[in-house]
C-alpha positions in Angstrom: -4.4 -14.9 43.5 -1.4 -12.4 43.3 -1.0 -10.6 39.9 2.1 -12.7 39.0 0.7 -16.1 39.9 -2.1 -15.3 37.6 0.0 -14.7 35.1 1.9 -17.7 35.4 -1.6 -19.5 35.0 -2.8 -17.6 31.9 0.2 -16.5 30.3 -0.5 -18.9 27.1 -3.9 -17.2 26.3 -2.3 -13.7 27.2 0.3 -15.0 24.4 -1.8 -16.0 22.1 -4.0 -12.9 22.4 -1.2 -11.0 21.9 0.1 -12.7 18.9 -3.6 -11.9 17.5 -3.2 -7.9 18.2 -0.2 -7.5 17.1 -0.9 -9.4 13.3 -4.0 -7.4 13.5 -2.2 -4.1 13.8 0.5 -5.4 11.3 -2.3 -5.9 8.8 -4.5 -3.0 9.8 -1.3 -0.4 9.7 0.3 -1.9 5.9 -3.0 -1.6 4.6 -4.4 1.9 6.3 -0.9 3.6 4.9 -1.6 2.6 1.5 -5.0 3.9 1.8 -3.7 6.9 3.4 -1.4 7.3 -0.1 -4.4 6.5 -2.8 -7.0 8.7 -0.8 -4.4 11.5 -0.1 -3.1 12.2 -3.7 -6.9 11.6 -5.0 -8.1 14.6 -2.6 -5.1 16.6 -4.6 -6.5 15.7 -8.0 -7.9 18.7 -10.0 -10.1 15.9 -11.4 -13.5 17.4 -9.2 -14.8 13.2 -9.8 -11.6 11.8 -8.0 -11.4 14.6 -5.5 -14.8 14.0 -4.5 -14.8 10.1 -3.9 -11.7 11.1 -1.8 -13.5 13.7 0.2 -16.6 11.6 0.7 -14.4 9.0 2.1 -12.9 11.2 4.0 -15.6 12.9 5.5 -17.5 9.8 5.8 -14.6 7.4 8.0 -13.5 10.0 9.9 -17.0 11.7 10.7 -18.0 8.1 12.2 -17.4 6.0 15.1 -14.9 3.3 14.3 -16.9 0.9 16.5 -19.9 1.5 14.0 -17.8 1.3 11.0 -16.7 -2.1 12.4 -20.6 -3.7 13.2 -21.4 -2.5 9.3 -18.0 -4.1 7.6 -19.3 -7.4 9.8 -22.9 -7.3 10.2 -24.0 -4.9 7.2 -22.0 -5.6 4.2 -23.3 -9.6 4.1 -27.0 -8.4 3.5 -25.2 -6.7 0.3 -23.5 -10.1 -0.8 -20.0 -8.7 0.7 -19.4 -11.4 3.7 -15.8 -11.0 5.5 -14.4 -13.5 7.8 -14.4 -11.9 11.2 -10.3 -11.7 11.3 -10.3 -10.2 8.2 -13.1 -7.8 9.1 -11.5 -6.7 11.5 -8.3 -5.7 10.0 -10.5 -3.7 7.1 -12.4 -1.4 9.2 -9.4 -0.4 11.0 -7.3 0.3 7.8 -10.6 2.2 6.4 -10.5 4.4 9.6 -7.1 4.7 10.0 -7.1 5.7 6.1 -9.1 8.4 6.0 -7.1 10.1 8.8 -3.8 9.4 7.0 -5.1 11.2 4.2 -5.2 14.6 5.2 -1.3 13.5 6.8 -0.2 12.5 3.1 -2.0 15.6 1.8 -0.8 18.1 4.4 2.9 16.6 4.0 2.6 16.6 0.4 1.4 20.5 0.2 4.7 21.2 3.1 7.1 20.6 0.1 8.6 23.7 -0.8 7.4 25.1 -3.8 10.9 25.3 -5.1 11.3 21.3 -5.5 8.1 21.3 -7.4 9.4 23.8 -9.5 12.7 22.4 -10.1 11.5 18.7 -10.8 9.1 21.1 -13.3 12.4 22.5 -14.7 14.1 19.2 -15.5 10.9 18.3 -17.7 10.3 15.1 -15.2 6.2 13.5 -15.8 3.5 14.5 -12.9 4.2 11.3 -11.9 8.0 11.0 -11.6 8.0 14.2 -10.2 5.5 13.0 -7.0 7.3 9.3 -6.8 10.9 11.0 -7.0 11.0 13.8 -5.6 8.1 15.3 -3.7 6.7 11.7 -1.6 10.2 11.3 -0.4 10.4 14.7 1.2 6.7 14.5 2.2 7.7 11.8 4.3 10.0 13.2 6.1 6.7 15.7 7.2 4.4 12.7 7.8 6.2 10.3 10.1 6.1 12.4 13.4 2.3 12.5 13.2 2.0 8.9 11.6 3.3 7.6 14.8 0.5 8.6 16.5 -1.7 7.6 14.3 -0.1 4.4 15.0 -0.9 4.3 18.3 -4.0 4.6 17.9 -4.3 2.0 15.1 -2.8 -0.6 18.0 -5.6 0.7 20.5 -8.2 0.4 18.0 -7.0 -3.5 17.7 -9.1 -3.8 20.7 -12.5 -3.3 19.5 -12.2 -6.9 17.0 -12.8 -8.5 20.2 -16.8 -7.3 19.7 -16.9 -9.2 16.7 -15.5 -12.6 18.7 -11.8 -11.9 17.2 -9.5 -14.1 20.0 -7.3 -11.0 20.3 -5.7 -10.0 23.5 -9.0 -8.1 24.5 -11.3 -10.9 23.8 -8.8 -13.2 26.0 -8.9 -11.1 28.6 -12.9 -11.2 28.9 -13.1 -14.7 28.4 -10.6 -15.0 31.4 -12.4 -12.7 33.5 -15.9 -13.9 32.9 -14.8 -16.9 34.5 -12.3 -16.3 37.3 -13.6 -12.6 38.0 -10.2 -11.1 38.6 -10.7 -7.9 36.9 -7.8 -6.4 38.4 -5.3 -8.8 37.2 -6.8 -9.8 33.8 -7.1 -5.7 32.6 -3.8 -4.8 34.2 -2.3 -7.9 32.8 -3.5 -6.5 28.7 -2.6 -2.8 29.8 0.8 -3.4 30.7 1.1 -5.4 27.5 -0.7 -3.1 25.5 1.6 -0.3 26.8 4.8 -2.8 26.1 3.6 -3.0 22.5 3.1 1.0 21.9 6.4 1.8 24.1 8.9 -0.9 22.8 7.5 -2.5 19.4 5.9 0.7 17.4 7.6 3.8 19.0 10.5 2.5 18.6 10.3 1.3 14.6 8.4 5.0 13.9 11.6 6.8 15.5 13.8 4.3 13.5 12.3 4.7 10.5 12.6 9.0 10.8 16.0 8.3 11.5 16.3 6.0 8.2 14.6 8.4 6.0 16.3 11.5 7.1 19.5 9.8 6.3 18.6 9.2 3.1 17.6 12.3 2.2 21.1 14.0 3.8 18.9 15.8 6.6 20.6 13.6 9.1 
């Protein structure tokens, strides 16, 4: 079977695997940034209690395999009275990873501000928190987004692993297809060119937009 006649056979499951990855990324990235946020100012608190439950996090997500982090939010947590569907399990460990990561982003971006915008926002009497939301996140952003799109690559690759927990993602598809038609070549270079299509044309792009966006909105355009 040639490579595009199998496609024409399997394209539906292809689809709906790929409809699967993509709202797990979607979920996975929304909820990983605001981790990224909560965990990166709380590793900036002078409170030692709040900078230490960020820095265990921390330490802990990013010091451990993701696929391990994944079999505990699935397998571990119910034997503590914490059961999540697999979709949703999925999703979680994912964000968790990808929040402890985005932390030291938000922090490092945060601490790139020019100490003369914290001192002017100090000037004009604003609150700690006025001054963070108004005047030091936006240009903290600008700082974070090259290396956040990275960081969202690798959120879309880590999609993949969900299939371990029987998630019908575009991985898990692509097994099922191949246990029973054994056309490896076809069925894993059918998800990498998608999976490629996805990081090249869908998330590339928005990151590189949304530089664009917010460097225009803070006159650096």
């Amino acid at each position: 079977m040639t490579f595009f006649e199998f496609v024409g056979q399997f394209w539906p499951r292809l689809l709906s695997g790929t409809g699967i990855t993509v709202a797990q990324f979607v979920l996975a990235a929304a909820l990983g940034v605001v981790i990224s946020l909560a965990a990166g100012l709380m590793k900036l608190s002078e409170n030692r209690i709040v900078n230490g439950v960020a820095v265990t996090y921390i330490e802990i997500f990013r010091g451990t395999s993701l696929l391990v982090q994944l079999y505990w939010i699935f397998f571990v947590l119910p034997l503590f009275g914490i059961t999540l569907e697999k979709f949703t399990a999925g999703f979680v460990a994912i964000a968790l990873n990808t929040g402890a990561y985005g932390a030291e982003l938000v922090r490092g971006g945060i601490l790139a501000v020019p100490k003369g915008q914290w001192e002017a926002a100090l000037a004009i009497n604003m609150s700690p928190a006025k001054r963070m939301w108004r005047i030091i996140l936006p240009q903290a952003l600008i700082n974070m987004l090259p290396p956040w799109g990275n960081l969202m690559i690798e959120v879309l690759k880590g999609t993949a692993l969900v299939s371990l927990i029987s998630v019908t993602d575009l991985m898990f598809q692509a097994k099922q297809i191949n246990g029973t038609t054994f056309l490896s070549a076809q069925v894993f270079g059918a998800a990498l060119i998608i999976y490629y299509i996805l990081a090249r044309f869908l998330v590339t792009p928005f990151m590189r937009w949304l530089e664009r966006f917010m460097a225009r909105k803070l006159g650096r355009a």
